[in-house]
N, C-alpha and C positions, 0 to 999 in steps of 0.2 A: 504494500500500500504506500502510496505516494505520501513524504511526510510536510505538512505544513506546518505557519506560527502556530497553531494550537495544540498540534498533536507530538511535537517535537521534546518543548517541556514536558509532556506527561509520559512521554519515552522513558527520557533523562531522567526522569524520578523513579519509573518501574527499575529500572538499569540497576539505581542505587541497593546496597546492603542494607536495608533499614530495616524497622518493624512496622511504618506505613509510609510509602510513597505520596500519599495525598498529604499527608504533615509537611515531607520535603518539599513540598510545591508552596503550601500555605509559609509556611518559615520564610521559602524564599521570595515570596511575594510580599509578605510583611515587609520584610528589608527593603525590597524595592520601594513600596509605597511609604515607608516612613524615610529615608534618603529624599522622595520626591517632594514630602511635606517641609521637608526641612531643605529642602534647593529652592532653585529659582519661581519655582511653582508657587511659593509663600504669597507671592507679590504679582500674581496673574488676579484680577479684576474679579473674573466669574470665579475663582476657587474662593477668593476671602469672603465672595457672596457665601459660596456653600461652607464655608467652615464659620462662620456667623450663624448660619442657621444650626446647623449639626454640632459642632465643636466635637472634640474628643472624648474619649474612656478612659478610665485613669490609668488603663495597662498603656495605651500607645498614648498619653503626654507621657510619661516615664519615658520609653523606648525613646521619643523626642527630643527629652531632656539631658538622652546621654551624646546627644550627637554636639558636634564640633558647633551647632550653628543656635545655639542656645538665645541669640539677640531673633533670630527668625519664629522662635515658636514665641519667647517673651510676646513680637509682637499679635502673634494670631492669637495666644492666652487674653493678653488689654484688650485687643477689638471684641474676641466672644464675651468676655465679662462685662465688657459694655453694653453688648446686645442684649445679655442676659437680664442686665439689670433693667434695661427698657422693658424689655417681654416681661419680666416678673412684677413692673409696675404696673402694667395694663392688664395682667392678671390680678391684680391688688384690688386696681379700681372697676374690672368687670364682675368680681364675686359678686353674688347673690346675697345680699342680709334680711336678714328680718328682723323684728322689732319687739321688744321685750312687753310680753304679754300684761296688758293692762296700767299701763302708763301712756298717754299721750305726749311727752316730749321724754325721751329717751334714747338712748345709745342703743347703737345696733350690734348682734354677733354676726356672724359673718359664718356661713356653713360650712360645715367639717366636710373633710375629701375633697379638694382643691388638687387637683391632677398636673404634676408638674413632669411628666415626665418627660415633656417637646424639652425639656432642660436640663435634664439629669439621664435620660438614657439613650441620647443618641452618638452618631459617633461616623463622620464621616468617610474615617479609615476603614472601620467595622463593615460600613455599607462597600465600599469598593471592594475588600477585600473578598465577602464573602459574595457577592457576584464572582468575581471571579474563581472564587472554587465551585459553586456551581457549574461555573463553564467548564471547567477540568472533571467536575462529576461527569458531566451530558459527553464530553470526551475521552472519557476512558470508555464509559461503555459502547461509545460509537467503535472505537476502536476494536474490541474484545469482538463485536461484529463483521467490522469487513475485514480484519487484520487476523489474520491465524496466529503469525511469528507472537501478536500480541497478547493474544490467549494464552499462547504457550509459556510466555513471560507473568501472566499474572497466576498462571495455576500454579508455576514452580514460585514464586515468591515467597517471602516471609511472612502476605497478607498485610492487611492495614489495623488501627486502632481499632476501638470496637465504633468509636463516632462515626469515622468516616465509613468504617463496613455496612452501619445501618442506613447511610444516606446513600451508599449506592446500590443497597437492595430497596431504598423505595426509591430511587429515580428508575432503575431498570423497565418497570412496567410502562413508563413514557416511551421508550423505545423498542423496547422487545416485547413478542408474545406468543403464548402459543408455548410449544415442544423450544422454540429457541428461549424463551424467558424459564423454564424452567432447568434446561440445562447450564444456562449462567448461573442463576442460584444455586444450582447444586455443585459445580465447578466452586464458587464462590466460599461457598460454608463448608466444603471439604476441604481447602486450602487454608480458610482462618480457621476452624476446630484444629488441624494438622498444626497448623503456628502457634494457637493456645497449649497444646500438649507438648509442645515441645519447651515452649516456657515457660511453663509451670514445672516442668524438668528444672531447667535450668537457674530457676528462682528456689526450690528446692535445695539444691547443690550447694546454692550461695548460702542459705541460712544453714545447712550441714558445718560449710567451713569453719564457722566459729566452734566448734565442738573440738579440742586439743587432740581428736583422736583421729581428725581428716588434716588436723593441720599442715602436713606434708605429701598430701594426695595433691593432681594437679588439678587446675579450677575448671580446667577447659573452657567453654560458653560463659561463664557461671561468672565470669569479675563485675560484670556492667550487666547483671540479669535487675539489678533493682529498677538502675534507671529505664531501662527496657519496658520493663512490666510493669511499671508505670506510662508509659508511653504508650502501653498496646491496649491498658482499660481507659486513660484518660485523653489522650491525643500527643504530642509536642507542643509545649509553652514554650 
């Protein structure tokens, strides 16, 4: 199969050692888009629009803050908090009050559950990034379709986190159906079960070592089974 911008990254990450391929893509898409938050892109017209409305999550201002260009995010931080603070006035003065029962001149409360979340949960990198692994979901399994060599590359793999495994057994049925959607799933969950049993092995091994009586047995797999097995229930942070 002929390879294009889309399907090339997601090669390049099946290719990889890892314990999911779709982490390595998101990792390194992260990188790219926090590098582009903190380049020249800061000071493009229509992004300051979109990170005024959106602003950041406090994992990627972090990842921002460690970068060389710390006067670049300073400024996107001052503008959203300025925004913030307008939106949050106009939410002040649009609440709903009402009037304290049985007094004609009196102080108003103001109702409880005031929905702030257009300010607290959104997160423009969030929104970029995870389009984009969508688009790498919709393209692995285009590929496991028309690509054989590709197939061949995901059944022998190490398998993905359990996040990403469940996001590409509900995207599949957008694409496949029939006797072919069932043979992806099954391909699919006989490769991660096979990669769960093996390290659960290997996390096994590791908690053994500490017992003085393997102390000189060798670790094989077993040195970096923690971080692993953390990486294959939770994803890569």
């Amino acid at each position: 199969m002929r390879q294009h911008i889309d399907t090339i990254p997601v090669w390049d990450a099946f290719k990889t050692d890892c314990e999911c391929p779709l982490c390595v893509l998101r990792e390194t898409n992260e990188n790219n888009y926090v590098q582009t938050f903190t380049g020249g892109s800061v000071m493009e017209p229509d992004v300051r629009v979109e990170v005024n409305m959106k602003g950041f999550c406090a994992r990627h201002f972090r990842l921002m803050m460690k970068s060389e260009h710390r006067l670049g995010v300073a400024l996107m931080a001052h503008t959203y908090l300025k925004q913030s603070m307008a939106r949050l006035g106009q939410t002040n003065m649009a609440v709903q009050s009402v009037p304290v029962k049985g007094r004609l001149f009196s102080k108003k409360a103001p109702e409880a559950g005031v929905d702030l979340s257009a300010l607290t949960d959104t997160c423009i990198l969030c929104d970029r990034l995870n389009d984009t692994m969508k688009r790498y979901v919709y393209t692995a399994i285009h590929l496991w379709k028309k690509d054989s060599a590709f197939r061949y590359q995901l059944k022998n793999s190490k398998g993905l986190c359990l996040k990403h495994y469940a996001e590409l057994l509900k995207a599949a049925p957008e694409q496949l159906s029939g006797q072919e959607l069932a043979t992806f799933t099954d391909e699919l969950n006989e490769t991660e079960m096979k990669n769960l049993a093996r390290l659960e092995q290997e996390i096994e091994w590791f908690t053994l070592k500490f017992d003085h009586q393997n102390a000189d047995k060798p670790w094989g797999n077993s040195r970096d089974a923690l971080p692993r097995t953390v990486e294959k229930l939770r994803g890569r942070e």
